[in-house]
C-alpha positions as CSV (number, residue, x, y, z in Angstrom):
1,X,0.0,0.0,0.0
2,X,1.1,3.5,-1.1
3,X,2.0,6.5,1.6
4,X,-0.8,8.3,0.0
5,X,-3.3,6.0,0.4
6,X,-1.9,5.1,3.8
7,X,-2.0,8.7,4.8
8,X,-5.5,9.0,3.2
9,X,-6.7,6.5,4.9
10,X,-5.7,8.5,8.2
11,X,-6.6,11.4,7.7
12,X,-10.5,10.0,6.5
13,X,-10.6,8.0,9.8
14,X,-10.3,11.6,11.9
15,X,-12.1,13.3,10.2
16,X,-15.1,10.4,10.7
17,X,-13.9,10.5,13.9
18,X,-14.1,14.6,14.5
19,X,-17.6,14.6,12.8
20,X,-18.9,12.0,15.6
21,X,-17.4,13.6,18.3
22,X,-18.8,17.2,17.7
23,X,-21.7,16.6,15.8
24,X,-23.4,13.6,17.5
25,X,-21.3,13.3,20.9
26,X,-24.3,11.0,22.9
27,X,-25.0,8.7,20.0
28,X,-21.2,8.4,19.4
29,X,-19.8,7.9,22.5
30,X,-19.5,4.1,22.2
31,X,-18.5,4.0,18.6
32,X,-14.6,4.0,17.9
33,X,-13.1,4.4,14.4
34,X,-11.0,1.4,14.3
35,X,-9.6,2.2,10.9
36,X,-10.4,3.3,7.5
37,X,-9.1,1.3,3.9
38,X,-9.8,3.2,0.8
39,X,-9.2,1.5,-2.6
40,X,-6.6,2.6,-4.4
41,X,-8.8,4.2,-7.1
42,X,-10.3,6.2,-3.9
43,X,-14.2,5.1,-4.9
44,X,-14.6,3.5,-2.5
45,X,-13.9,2.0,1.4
46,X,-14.2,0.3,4.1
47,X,-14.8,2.0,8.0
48,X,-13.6,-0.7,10.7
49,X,-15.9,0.4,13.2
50,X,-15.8,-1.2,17.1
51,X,-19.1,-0.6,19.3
52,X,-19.0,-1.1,22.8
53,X,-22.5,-2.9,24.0
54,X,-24.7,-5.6,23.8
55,X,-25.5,-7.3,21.0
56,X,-29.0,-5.5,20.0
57,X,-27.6,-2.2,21.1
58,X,-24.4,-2.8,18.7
59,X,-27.0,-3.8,15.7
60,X,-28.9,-0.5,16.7
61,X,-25.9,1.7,16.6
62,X,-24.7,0.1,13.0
63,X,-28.2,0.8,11.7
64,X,-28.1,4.4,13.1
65,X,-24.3,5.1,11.3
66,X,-25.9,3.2,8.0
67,X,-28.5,6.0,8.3
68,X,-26.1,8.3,8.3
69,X,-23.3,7.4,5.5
70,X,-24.4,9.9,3.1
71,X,-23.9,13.3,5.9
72,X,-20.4,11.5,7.2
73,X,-19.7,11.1,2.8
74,X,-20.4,14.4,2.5
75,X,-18.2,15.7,5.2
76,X,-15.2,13.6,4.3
77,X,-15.5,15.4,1.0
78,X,-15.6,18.8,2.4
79,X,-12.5,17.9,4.3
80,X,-10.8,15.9,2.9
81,X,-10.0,16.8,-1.4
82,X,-9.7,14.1,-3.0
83,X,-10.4,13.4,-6.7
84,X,-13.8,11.5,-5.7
85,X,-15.0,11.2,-2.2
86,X,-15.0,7.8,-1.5
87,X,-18.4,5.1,-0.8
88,X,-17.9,4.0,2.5
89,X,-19.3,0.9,4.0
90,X,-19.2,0.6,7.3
91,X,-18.0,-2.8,9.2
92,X,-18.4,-3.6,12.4
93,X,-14.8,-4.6,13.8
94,X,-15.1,-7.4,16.4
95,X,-11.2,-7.7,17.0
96,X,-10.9,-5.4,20.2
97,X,-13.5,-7.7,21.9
98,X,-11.3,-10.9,20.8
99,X,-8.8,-9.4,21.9
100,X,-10.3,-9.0,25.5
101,X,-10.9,-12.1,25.3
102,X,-7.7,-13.4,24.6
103,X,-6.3,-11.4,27.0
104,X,-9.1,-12.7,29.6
105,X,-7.8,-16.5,28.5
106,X,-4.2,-15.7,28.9
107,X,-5.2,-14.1,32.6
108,X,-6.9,-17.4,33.5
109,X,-4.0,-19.6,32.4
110,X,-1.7,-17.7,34.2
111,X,-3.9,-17.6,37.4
112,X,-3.7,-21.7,37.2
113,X,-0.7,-21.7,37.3
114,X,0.1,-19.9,39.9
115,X,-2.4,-22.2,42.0
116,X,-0.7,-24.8,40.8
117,X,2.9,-23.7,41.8
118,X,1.8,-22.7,45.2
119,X,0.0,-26.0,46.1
120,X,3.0,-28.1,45.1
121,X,5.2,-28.5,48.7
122,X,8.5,-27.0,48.5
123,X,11.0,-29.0,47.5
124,X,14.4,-29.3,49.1
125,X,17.6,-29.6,46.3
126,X,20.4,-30.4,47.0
127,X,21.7,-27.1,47.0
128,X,20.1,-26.3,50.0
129,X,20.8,-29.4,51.8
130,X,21.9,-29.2,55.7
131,X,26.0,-30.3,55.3
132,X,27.1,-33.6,56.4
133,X,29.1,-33.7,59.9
């Protein structure tokens, strides 16, 4: 991937972002950009996009950003010049929530272990061995 699109792809993500944040600060405050991938021909994208909720309120938040692609289109264009402003889609991005909960697994398994080690009775080596008269 080019710096250009690279940096495109930035710089749609905030202003996405910016537009939430000031414009619709209650309905946005559980949604998080994740990130932004325009095609190269810059028709088109996709916004990664993570909500933080249950299941039915995640669906109702995706709905209401689906209502509003064409207003967030229209202010990435006014922001952001570019040849053609882009057709988003927006995705819902589960990976923040598998990461939890691979960081919740890894937690667990350590916390085992740790059981483990302290019900096992100390061993004496032969390091640490009284010395023979």
């Amino acid at each position: 991937m080019s710096n250009r699109i690279v940096r495109i792809n930035e710089l749609v993500q905030r202003e996405i972002s910016a537009y939430l944040r000031k414009r619709y600060q209650a309905e946005a405050a559980t949604i998080t950009i994740t990130s932004v991938e325009i095609a190269p021909d810059l028709k088109t994208g996709k916004v990664y996009v993570s909500i933080i909720g249950g299941e039915d309120f995640v669906n109702g938040r995706m709905a209401w950003l689906h209502d509003r692609a064409s207003e967030l289109r229209r202010e990435v264009g006014r922001h952001v010049v570019l040849k053609w402003t882009p057709q988003l889609d927006y995705i819902l991005d589960n990976s923040p929530a598998r990461a939890a909960r691979v960081a919740q697994v890894l937690f667990e398994i350590e916390e085992q272990e740790r059981i483990k080690q302290a019900a096992k009775p100390a061993e004496s080596s032969p390091d640490t061995a009284a010395p023979a008269p």
